[in-house]
Structure formats: C-alpha cells, structure tokens
C-alpha positions in Angstrom: 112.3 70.2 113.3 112.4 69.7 109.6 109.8 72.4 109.2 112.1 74.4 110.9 115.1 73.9 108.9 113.4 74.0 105.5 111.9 77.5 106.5 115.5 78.4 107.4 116.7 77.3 104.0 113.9 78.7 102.3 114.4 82.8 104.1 118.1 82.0 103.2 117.7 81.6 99.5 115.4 84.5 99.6 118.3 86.5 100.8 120.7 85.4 98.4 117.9 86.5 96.0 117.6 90.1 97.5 121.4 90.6 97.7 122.1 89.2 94.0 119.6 91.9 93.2 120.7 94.8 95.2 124.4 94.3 93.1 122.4 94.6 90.3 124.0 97.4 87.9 122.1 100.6 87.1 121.4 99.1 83.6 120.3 96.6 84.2 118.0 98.4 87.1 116.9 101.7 84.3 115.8 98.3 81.8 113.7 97.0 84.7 112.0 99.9 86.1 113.0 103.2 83.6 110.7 105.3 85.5 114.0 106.4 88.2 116.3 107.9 87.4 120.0 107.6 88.8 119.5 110.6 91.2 116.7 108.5 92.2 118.9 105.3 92.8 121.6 107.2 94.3 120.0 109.5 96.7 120.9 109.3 100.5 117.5 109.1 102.5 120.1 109.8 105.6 119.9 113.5 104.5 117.3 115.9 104.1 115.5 117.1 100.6 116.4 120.5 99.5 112.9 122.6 100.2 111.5 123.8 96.8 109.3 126.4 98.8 110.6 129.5 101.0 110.0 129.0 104.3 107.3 131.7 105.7 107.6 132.6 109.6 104.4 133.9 110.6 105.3 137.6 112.4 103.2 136.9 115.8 103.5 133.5 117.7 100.5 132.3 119.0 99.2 129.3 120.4 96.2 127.2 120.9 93.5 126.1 118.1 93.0 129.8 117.5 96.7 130.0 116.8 96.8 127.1 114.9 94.0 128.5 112.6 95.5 132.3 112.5 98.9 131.3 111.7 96.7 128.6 108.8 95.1 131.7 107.4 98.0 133.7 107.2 100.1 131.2 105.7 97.6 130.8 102.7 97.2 134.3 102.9 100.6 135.4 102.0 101.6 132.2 99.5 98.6 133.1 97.2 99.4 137.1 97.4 96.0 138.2 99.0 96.8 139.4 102.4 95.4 142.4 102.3 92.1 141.3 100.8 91.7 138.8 103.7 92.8 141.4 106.4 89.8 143.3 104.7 87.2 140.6 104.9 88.4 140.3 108.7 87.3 143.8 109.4 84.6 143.4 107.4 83.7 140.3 109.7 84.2 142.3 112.7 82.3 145.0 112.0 79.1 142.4 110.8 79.7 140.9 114.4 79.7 144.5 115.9 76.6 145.8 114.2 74.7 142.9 114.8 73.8 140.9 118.0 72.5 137.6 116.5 75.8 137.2 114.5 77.9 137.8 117.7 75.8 135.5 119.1 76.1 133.1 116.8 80.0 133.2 116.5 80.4 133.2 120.0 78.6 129.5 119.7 
C-alpha cells in the first residue's frame, strides 16, 4: 500500500513537472532547444502539411504488382523528365524479347 501511494505521488510530481514545462514561454523554449523555430512550436499536427511536390496522376489505372510497378516506373519517369527515353528502352525491350526465344524465355520466368 505505501508503494502504491509513493508511486502515485511520484507520477504526480512528474506531471506537475510536464505541465510547468509545457507553460513554458517561447523564450525560454528557443534558449533551450534553438533548432525550432516558432512555426515549428506553433504548428497544428490536426491539419495537413502543404505538399511541396505536384501531385502526378498516372493516365491509365491499373492494378496488381504489374500495376504497382508500371504506375512506379512512370512516376519516376515523368518527375526526372525522361519519359520518352524510357518508353524507348521499353520497345527496345520488347523487341530483344521478340527476336529472341531464350530472353522470352527467360522473362517469362
């Protein structure tokens, strides 16, 4: 019972400890860590972050792991300006498969 109690008191005082800091002033907070800022401090994690990169829809839906990949490849595609040598490397990879049997083969594994 007295264990009890003293752990009571004890998770008390560390509250009062917690709150005292949380009322803390932004001074004193910037002296203590000056690595945030007061955007930082103040920022509502209720809301979302603005998006700092334009959101890319892919122009066919597809699902599956082969969709997954596709829409992958055309993602990084487009954000590094290359889609056009990639589409080229595709054909280029579907003509290889074409011409030869062994490499069909061995994609199809």
């Amino acid at each position: 019972m007295a264990m009890a109690g003293r752990a009571r008191s004890m998770g008390f005082s560390i509250l009062q400890k917690a709150l005292s800091s949380a009322q803390r002033s932004n001074a004193h907070r910037s002296i203590l860590c000056p690595t945030l800022s007061n955007s930082e401090l103040l920022r509502n994690y209720a809301t979302a972050s603005a998006s700092k990169e334009q959101k890319i829809k892919v122009p066919l839906t597809m699902y599956g792991v082969s969709g997954n990949y596709a829409s992958a490849l055309y993602l990084a595609a487009v954000k590094s300006n290359t889609l056009e040598k990639v589409e080229s490397e595709l054909y280029d990879l579907v003509e290889g498969s074409k011409k030869s049997p062994t490499f069909s083969q061995f994609m199809r594994d």
